[in-house]
Residue frames as qw, qx, qy, qz and C-alpha x, y, z in Angstrom:
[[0.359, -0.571, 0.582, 0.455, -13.56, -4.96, 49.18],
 [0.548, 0.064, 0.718, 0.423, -14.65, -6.94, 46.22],
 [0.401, 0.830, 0.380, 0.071, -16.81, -4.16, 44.81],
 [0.118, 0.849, -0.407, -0.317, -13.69, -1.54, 44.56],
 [0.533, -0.161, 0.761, 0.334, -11.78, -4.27, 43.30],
 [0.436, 0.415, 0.687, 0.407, -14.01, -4.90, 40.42],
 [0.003, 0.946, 0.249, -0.208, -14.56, -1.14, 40.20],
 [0.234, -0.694, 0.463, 0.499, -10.79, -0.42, 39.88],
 [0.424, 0.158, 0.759, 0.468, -10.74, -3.47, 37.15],
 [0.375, 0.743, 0.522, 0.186, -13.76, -2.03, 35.11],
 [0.165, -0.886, 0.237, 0.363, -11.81, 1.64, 35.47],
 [0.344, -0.565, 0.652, 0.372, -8.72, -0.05, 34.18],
 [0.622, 0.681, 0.386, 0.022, -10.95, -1.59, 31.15],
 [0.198, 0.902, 0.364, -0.121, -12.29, 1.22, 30.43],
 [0.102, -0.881, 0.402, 0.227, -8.45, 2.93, 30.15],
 [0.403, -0.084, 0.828, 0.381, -6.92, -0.12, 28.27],
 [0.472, 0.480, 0.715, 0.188, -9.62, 0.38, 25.60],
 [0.294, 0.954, -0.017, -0.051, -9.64, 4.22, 24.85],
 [0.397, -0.554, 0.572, 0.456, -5.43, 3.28, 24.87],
 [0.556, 0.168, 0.777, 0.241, -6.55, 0.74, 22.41],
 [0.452, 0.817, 0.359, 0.017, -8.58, 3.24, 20.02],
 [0.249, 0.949, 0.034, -0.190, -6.12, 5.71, 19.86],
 [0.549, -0.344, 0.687, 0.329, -3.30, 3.56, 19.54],
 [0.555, 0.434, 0.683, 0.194, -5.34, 2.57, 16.13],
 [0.334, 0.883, 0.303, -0.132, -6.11, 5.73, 15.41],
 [0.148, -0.828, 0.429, 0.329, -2.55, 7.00, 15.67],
 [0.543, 0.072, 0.804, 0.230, -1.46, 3.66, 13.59],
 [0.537, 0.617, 0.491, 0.299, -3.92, 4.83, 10.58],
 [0.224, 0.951, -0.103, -0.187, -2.70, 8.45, 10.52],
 [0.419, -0.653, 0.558, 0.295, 0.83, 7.31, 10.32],
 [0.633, 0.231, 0.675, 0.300, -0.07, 4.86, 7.51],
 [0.472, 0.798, 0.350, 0.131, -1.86, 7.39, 5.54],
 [0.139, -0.931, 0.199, 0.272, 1.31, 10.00, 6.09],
 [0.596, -0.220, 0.708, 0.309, 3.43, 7.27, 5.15],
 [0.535, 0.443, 0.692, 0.200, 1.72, 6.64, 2.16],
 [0.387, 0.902, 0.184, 0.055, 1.22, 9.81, 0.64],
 [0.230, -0.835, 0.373, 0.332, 4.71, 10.87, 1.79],
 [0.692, 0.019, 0.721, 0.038, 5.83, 7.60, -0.75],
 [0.465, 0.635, 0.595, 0.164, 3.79, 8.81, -3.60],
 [0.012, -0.986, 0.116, 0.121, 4.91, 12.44, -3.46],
 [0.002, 0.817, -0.443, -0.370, 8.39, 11.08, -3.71],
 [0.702, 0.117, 0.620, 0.331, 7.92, 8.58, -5.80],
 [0.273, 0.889, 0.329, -0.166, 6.57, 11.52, -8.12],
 [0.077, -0.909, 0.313, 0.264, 9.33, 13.95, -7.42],
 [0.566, -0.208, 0.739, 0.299, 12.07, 10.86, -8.58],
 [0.375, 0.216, 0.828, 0.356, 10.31, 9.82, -11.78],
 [0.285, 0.325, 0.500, -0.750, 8.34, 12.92, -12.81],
 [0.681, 0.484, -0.020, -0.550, 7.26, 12.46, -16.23],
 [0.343, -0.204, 0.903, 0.160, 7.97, 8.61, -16.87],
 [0.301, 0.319, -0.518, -0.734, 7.66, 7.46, -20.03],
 [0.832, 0.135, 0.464, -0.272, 4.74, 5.04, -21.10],
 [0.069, -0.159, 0.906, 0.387, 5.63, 1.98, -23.41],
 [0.754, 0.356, 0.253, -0.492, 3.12, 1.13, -25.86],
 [0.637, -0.098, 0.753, 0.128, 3.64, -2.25, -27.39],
 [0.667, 0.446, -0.005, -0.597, 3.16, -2.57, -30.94],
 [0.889, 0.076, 0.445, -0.075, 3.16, -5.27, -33.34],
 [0.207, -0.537, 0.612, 0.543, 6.41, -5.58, -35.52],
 [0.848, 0.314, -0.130, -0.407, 5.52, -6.41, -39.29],
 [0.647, -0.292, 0.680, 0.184, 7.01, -9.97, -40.12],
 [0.166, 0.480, -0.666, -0.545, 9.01, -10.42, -43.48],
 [0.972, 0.084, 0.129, -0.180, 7.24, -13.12, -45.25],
 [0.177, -0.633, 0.600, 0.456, 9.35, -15.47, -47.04],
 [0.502, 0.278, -0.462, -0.676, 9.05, -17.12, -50.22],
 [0.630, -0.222, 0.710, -0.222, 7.58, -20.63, -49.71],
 [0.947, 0.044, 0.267, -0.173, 8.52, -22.19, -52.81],
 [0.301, 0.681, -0.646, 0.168, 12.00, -21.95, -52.55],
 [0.966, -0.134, -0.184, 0.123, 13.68, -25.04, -51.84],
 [0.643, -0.702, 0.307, 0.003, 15.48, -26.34, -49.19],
 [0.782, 0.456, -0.409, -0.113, 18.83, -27.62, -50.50]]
């Protein structure tokens, strides 16, 4: 009796771990579907967003030897 026992258990592992892989596996396709599905419409939304390029504004001098009155 105790060897089917542990026979059924190591069975029932063995079926809790290939649950476990493809549970994972099914988990990373979904991410990666997710993810590209995201990016595609982040695309479609924004398609040709403009880049900002900082530049440096000139600053007026001013005379410094004008007095303060």
């Amino acid at each position: 009796m105790n060897k089917a026992r542990g026979t059924r258990f190591a069975s029932f592992t063995k079926l809790m771990q290939c649950f476990n892989i493809a549970a994972i596996c099914a988990l990373a396709v979904w991410h990666a579907y997710a993810f590209y599905v995201h990016r595609l419409t982040a695309q479609e939304a924004h398609p040709a967003a403009p880049v900002f390029e900082f530049q440096p504004v000139p600053v007026k001098q001013q005379n410094a030897s004008r007095s303060s009155v």
